[in-house]
C-alpha positions in Angstrom: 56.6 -49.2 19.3 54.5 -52.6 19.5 52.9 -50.9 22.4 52.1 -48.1 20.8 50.6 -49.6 18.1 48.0 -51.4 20.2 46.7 -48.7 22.5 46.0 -47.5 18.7 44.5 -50.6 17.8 42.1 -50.9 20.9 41.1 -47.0 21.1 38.4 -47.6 18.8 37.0 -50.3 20.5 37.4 -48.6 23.6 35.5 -45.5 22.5 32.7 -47.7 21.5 32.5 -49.7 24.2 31.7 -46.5 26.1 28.6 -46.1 24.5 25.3 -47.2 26.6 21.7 -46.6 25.6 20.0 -44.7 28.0 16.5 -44.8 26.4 14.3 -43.8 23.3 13.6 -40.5 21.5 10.4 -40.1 19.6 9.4 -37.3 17.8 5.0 -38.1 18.3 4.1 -39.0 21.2 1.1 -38.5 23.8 3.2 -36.6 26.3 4.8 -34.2 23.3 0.8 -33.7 23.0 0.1 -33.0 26.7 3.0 -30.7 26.2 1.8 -28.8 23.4 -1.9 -29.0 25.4 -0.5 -26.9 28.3 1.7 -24.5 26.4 -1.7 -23.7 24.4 -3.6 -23.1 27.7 -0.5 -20.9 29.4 -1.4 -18.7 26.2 -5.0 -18.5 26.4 -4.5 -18.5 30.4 -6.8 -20.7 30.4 -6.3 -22.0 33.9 -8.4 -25.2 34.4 -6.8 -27.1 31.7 -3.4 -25.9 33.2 -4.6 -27.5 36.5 -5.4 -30.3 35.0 -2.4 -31.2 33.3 0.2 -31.3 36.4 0.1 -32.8 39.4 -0.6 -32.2 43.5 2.9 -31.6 43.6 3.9 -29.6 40.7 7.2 -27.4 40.4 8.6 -24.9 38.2 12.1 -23.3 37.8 13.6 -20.8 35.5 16.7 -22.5 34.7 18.2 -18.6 33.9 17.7 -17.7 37.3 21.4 -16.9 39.1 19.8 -16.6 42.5 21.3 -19.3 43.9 18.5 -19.2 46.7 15.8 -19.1 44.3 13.3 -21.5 45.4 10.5 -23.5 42.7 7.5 -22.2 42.1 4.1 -24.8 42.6 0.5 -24.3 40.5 0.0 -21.1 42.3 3.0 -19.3 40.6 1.8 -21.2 37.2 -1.6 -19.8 37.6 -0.3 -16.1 38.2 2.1 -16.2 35.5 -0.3 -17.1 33.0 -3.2 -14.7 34.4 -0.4 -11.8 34.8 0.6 -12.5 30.6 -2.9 -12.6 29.9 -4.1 -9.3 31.8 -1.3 -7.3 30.4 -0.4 -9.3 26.9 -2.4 -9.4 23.7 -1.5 -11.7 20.8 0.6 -14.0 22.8 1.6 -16.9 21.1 4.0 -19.7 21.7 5.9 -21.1 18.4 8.3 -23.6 17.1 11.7 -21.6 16.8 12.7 -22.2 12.8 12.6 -25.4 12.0 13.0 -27.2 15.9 10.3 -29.7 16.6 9.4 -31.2 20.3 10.9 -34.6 21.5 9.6 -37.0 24.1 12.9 -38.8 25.5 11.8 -41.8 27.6 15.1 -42.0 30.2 15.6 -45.6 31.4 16.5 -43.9 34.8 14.7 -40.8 34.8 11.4 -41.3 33.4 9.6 -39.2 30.5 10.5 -35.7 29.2 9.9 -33.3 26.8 11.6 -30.7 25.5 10.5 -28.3 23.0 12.4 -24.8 21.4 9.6 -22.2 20.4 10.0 -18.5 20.7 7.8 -16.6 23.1 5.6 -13.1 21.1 3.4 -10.9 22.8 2.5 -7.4 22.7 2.2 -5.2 26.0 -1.8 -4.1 25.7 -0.4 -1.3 27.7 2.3 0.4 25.9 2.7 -1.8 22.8 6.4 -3.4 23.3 6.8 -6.3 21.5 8.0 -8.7 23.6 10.0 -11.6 21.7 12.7 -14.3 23.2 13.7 -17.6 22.3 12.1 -19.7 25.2 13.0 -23.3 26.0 11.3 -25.8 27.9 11.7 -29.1 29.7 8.6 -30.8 31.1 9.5 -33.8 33.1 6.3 -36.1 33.6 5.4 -38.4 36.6 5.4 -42.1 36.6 2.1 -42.4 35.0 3.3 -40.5 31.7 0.3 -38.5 32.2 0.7 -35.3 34.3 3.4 -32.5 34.1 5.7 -33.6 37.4 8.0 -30.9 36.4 8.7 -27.8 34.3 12.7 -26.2 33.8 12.3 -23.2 31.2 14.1 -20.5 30.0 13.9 -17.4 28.5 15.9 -14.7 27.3 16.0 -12.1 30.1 17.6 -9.3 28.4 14.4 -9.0 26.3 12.4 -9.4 29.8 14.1 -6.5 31.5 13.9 -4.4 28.0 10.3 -4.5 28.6 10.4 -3.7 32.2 12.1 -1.0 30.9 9.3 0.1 29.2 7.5 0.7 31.5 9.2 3.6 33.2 10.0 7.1 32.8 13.6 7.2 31.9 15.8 10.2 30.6 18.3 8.9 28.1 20.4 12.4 27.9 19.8 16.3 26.8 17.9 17.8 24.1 19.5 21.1 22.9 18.7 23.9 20.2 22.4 25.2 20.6 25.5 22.8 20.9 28.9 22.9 19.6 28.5 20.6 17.9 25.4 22.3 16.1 28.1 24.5 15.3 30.3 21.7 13.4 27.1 21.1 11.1 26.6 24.4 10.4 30.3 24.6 9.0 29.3 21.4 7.0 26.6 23.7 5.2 28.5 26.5 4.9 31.2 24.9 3.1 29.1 23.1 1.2 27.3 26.1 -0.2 30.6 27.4 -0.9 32.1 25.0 -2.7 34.5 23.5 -0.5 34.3 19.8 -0.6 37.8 19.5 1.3 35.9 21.0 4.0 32.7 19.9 4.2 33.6 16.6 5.1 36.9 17.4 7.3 34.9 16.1 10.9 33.9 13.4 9.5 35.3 9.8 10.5 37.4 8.2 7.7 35.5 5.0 8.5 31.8 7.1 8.6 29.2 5.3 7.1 26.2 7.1 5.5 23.1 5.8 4.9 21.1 7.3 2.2 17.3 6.9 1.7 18.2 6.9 -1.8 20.5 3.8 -1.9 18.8 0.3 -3.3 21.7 -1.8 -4.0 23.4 -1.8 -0.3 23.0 -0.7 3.3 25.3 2.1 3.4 27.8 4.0 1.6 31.6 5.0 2.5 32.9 8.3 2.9 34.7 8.2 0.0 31.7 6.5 -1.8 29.2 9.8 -0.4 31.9 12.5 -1.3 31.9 11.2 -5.0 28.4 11.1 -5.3 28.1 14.8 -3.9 30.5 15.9 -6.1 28.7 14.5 -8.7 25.1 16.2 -7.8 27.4 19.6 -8.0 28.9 19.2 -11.4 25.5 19.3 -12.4 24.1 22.2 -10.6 25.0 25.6 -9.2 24.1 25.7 -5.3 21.4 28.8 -4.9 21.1 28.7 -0.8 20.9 26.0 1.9 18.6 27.0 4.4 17.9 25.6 7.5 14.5 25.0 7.9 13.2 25.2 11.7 16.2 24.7 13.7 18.5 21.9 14.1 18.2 19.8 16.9 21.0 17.9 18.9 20.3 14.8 21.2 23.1 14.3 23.5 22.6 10.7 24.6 23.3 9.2 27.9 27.3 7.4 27.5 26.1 6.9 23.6 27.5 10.1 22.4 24.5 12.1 20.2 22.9 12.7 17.4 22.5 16.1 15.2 19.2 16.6 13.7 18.7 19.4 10.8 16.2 20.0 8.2 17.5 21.8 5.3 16.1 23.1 1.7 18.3 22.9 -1.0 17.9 25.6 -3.9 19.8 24.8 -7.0 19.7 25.6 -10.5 20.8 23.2 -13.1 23.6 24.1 -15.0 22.4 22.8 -18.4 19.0 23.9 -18.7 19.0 26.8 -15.7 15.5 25.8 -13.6 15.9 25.8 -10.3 14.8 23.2 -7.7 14.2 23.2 -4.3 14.6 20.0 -2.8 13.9 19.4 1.3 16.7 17.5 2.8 16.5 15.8 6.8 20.0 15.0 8.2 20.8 13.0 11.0 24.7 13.2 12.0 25.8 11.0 14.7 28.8 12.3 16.7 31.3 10.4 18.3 32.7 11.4 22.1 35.9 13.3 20.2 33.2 15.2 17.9 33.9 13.5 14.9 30.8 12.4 12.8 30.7 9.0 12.3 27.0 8.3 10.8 25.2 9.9 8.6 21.6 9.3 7.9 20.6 11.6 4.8 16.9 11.4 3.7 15.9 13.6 0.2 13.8 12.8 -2.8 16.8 12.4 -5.6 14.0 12.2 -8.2 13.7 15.9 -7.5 16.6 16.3 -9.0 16.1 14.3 -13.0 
């Protein structure tokens, strides 16, 4: 017990004995300047000042690189990076990410560095993707203090290959006048006009969301919540016709499922006072691979209807 009681005793002491100052942090500093300097000229590509901030023997790696053969890069690959962004990129800009600031850590063993957290936005002058990821940055600094030695960043590369992406011709599925499920909406309609609530809403998910254009105190409304409301809208008027308007449209997505698109006009006459309105309605269903709906985006005026 005795024992016990003093590798309790001494655990504290040990755990601060551990501790050893390895240098300073500072959050101004010259080299958080010369830092701030280059990042300014990458977005301008403005290449002489870039030059003139590293040295002869300058490398750069991008730390989310999983090639484990991946070699650095030297002033050449600096200087194409920066003229590539600025050929292809307008509005580029290089920002503090939230409320991050740089810091200039002088090591006791391993020199001066800087490390900033900004987020990377530009727009592709070609095709207009937004291009936007978090992009972090290491710049390790030669003896002097005065030239970039070293530079470790890294981005995020899912929003890289996004925009490669974007550059391509790429099918994402099938467009089709005529689908089974075309059919399913047309049922929804059909009950609907007839009355039949039970119905209407029968291939729909339980957990379906649908988001009305109409909604300004949440995102979405349940099932449950949308079935009310319709029944609502229908103890107050007498349904006329629902016409399709065109005809509906159904995007069968690539491994997504799809996505039924109608536009519909709503005649009905209001019970108290017996005027009729016509209100358009646009419906986008999205269908689940078992053919259940389990989105709804509904867009309508529902002033049309006071």
């Amino acid at each position: 017990m005795k024992k016990i009681l003093l590798i309790l005793i001494l655990f504290p002491i040990i755990g601060i004995s551990q501790k050893k100052n390895n240098g300073k942090v500072f959050d101004k500093h010259p080299a958080i300047d010369i830092a701030e300097k280059f990042n300014k000229a990458y977005e301008q590509g403005d290449l002489a000042t870039l030059k003139s901030l590293v040295s002869k023997d300058f490398k750069m790696w991008n730390s989310m690189s999983n090639n484990p053969n991946n070699k650095a890069g030297d002033i050449n690959n600096l200087v194409g990076q920066s003229t590539y962004i600025n050929n292809n990129f307008v509005d580029i800009s290089l920002k503090n990410r939230g409320a991050s600031y740089p810091d200039a850590i002088e090591y006791k063993k391993d020199g001066l560095h800087v490390v900033t957290y900004q987020v990377l936005t530009a727009w592709d002058k070609n095709n207009g993707f937004k291009l936007k990821t978090p992009r972090n940055s290491t710049f390790i600094f030669d003896k002097s203090g005065e030239k970039i030695r070293l530079l470790l960043w890294s981005d995020n590369q899912a929003a890289w290959n996004k925009w490669s992406l974007s550059r391509e011709t790429i099918k994402n599925g099938t467009i089709y006048k005529d689908h089974p499920n075309i059919g399913t909406v047309r049922q929804i309609y059909y009950n609907l006009e007839h009355g039949d609530i039970e119905a209407t809403f029968k291939d729909f998910s339980k957990k379906a969301r649908i988001y009305d254009s109409n909604l300004i105190d949440k995102n979405f409304k349940t099932l449950d919540e949308h079935i009310e409301n319709v029944k609502n809208i229908f103890s107050q008027f007498d349904i006329v016709s629902l016409d399709e308007v065109g005809y509906p449209d159904y995007m069968d997505y690539e491994g997504n499922g799809g996505v039924a698109l109608t536009w519909m006009k709503f005649t009905l006459k209001d019970k108290k006072s017996g005027k009729i309105k016509v209100m358009p309605v646009h419906s986008q269903m999205s269908f689940n691979q078992e053919g259940n709906i389990v989105r709804e985006d509904v867009y309508y005026n529902a002033s049309l209807l006071e």
